[in-house]
Wavefront OBJ file of the C-alpha trace (Angstrom):
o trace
v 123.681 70.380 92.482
v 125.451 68.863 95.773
v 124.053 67.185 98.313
v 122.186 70.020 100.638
v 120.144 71.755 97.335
v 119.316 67.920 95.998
v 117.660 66.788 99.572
v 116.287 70.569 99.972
v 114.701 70.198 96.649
v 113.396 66.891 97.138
v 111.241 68.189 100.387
v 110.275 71.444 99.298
v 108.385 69.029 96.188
v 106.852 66.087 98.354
v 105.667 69.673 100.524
v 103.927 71.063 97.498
v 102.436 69.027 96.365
v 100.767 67.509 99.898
v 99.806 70.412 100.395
v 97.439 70.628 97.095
v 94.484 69.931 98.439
v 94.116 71.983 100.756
v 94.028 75.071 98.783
v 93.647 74.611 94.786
v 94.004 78.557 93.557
v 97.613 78.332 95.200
v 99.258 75.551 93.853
v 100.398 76.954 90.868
v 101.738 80.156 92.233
v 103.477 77.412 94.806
v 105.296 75.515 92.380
v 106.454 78.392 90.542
v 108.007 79.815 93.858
v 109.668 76.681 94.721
v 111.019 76.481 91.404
v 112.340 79.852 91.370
v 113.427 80.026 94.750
v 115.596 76.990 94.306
v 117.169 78.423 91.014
v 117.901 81.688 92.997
v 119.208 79.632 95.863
v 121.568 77.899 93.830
v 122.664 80.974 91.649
v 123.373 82.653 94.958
v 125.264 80.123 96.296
v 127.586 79.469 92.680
v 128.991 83.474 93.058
v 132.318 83.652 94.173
v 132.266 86.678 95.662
v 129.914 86.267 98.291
v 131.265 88.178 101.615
v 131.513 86.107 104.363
v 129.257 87.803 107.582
v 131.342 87.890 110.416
v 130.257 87.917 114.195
v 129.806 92.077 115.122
v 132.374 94.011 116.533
v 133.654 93.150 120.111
v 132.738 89.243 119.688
v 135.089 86.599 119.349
v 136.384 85.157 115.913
v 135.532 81.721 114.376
v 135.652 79.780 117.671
v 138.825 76.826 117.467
v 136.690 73.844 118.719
v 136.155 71.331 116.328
v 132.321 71.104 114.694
v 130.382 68.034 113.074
v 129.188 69.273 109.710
v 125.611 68.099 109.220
v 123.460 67.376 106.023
v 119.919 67.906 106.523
v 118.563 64.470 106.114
v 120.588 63.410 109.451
v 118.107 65.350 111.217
v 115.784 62.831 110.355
v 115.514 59.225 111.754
v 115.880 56.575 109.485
v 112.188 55.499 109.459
v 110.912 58.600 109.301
v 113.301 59.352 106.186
v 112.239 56.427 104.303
v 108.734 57.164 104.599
v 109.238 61.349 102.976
v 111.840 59.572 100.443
v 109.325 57.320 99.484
v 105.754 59.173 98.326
v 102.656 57.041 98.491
v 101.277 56.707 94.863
v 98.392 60.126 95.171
v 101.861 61.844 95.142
v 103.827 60.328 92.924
v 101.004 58.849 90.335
v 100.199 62.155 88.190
v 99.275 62.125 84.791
v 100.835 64.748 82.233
v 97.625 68.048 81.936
v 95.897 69.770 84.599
v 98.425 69.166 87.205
v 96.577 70.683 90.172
v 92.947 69.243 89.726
v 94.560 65.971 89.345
v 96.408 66.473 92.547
v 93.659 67.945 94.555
v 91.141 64.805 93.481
v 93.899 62.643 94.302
v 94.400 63.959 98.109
v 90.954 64.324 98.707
v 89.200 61.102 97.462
v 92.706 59.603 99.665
v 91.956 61.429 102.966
v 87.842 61.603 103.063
v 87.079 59.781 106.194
v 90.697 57.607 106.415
v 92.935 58.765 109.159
v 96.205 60.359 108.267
v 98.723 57.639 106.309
v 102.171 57.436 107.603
v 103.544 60.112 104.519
v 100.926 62.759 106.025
v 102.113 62.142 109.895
v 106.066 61.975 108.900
v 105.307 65.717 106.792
v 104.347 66.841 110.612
v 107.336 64.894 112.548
v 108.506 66.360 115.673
v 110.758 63.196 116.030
v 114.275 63.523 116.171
v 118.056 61.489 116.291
v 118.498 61.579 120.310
v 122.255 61.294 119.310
v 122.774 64.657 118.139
v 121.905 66.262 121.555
v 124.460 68.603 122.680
v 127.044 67.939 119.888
v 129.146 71.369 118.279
v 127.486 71.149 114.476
v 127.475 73.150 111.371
v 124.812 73.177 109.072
v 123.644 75.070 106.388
v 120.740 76.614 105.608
v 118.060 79.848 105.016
v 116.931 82.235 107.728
v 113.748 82.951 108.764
v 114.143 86.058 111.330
v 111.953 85.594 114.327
v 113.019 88.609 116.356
v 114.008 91.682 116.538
v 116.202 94.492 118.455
v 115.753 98.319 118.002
v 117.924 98.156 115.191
v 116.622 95.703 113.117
v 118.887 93.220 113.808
v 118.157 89.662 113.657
v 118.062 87.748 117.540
v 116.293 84.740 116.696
v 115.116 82.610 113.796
v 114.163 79.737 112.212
v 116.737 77.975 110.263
v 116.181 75.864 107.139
v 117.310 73.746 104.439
v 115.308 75.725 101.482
v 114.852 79.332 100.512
v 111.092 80.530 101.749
v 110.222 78.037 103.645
v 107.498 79.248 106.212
v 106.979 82.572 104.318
v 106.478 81.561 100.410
v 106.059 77.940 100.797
v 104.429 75.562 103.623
v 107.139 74.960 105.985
v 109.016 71.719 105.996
v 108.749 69.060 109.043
v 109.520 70.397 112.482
v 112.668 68.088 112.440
v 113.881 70.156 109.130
v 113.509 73.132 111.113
v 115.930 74.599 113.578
v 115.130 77.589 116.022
v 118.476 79.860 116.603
v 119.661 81.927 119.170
v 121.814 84.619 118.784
v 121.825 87.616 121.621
v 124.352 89.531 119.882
v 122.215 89.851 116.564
v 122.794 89.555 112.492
v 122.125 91.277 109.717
v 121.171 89.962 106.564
v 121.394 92.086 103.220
v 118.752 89.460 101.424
v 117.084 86.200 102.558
v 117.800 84.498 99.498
v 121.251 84.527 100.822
v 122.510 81.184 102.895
v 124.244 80.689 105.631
v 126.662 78.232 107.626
v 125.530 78.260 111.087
v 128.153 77.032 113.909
v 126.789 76.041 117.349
v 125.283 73.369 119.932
v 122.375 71.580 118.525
v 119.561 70.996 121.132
v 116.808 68.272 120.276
v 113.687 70.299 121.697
v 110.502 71.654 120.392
v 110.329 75.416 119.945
v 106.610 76.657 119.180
v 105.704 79.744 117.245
v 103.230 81.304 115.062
v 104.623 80.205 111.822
v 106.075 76.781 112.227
v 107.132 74.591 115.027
v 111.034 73.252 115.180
v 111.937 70.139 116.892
v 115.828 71.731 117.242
v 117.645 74.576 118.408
v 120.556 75.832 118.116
v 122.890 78.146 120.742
v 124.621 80.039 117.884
v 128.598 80.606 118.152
v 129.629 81.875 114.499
v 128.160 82.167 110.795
v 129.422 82.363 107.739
v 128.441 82.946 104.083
v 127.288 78.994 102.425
v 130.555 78.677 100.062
v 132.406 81.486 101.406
l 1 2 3 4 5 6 7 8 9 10 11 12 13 14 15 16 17 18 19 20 21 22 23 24 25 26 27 28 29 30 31 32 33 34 35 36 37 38 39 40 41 42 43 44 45 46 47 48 49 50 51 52 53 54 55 56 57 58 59 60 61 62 63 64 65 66 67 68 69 70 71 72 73 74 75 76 77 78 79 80 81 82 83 84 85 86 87 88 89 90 91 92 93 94 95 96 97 98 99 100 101 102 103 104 105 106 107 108 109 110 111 112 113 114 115 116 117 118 119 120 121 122 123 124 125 126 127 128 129 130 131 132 133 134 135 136 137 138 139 140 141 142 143 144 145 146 147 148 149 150 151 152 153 154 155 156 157 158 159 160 161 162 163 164 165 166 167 168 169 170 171 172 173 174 175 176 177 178 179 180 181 182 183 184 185 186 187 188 189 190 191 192 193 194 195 196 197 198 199 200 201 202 203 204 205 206 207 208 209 210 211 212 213 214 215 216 217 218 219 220 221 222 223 224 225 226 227
């Protein structure tokens, strides 16, 4: 498992299992989609012949300039990292049996009448690395389409670092989530599939419906992950 399914993995748990207590009858069905999504991410990712998605007719090829490939976890500043790397012990302390009443009695007796703790306010983060403004990256990552033409092809969405995040599974932090732009549209044959996603990252905060992102992305080229 490299680098981008180990951090990916690593969120999509600490998301889980925060979110708990909030809704008991779906934390079962949860953890068996973020189980199975990640096992379907990484089987998707191992085939060799995945096709690589070029841009549509009429636009240009894999552009020449030079791009910063990104990991996931440098969208994250340092403190804010060490605090979702780090669990405080309702999340971590879990004895072996009924997983989700434990969990649940754990978050509540933790958050009735006590502010949020710094884990709960870093799962919400709209902070990001200043740095990165402007700068030609690749990352890679799921979509989440966001917008449509008349044909069905993809304008805008949400890019990020684990399969069914903000439609299976809570979504991660706003600084794990990207908001893409792309006039001239995609087309995806599954969402399970990822992607390599070339352009300028932008650190601002992009509102919608089903998540908020704290970057955005102009989009220049994509590619199949691995192709």
């Amino acid at each position: 498992m490299n680098k981008f399914h180990q951090f990916s993995f690593a969120v999509v748990a600490t998301l889980l299992l925060s979110a708990c207590g909030k809704d008991d009858a779906t934390t079962q069905a949860n953890a068996s989609v973020a189980e199975s999504t990640v096992a379907t991410a990484q089987a998707a990712t191992a085939q060799d012949d995945l096709i690589i998605h070029d841009a549509p007719a009429g636009d240009p090829t894999k552009p020449d300039q030079e791009f910063r490939e990104l990991e996931w976890d440098e969208l994250i500043p340092k403190s804010v990292l060490e605090v979702l790397m780090n669990p405080p012990s309702y999340v971590t302390d879990v004895e072996d049996g009924s997983l989700e009443d434990q969990i649940s009695s754990q978050i509540k007796s933790a958050f009735d009448g006590q502010p949020e703790d710094l884990y709960q306010q870093a799962l919400v983060s709209t902070e990001v690395v200043s740095e990165l403004n402007n700068q030609a990256i690749k990352i890679p990552g799921f979509i989440v389409p966001l917008e449509f033409d008349d044909d069905q092809t993809i304008t805008q969405f949400f890019l990020v670092p684990f399969f069914g995040a903000c439609i299976h599974v809570p979504p991660p932090p706003p600084n794990q989530i990207i908001f893409v732009k792309y006039p001239q549209g995609l087309k995806l044959s599954a969402l399970y599939d990822p992607f390599w996603i070339y352009g300028d990252l932008k650190t601002e905060i992009t509102e919608n419906d089903m998540a908020t992102a704290a970057y955005s992305i102009d989009m220049q080229y994509y590619e199949a992950y691995g192709g």
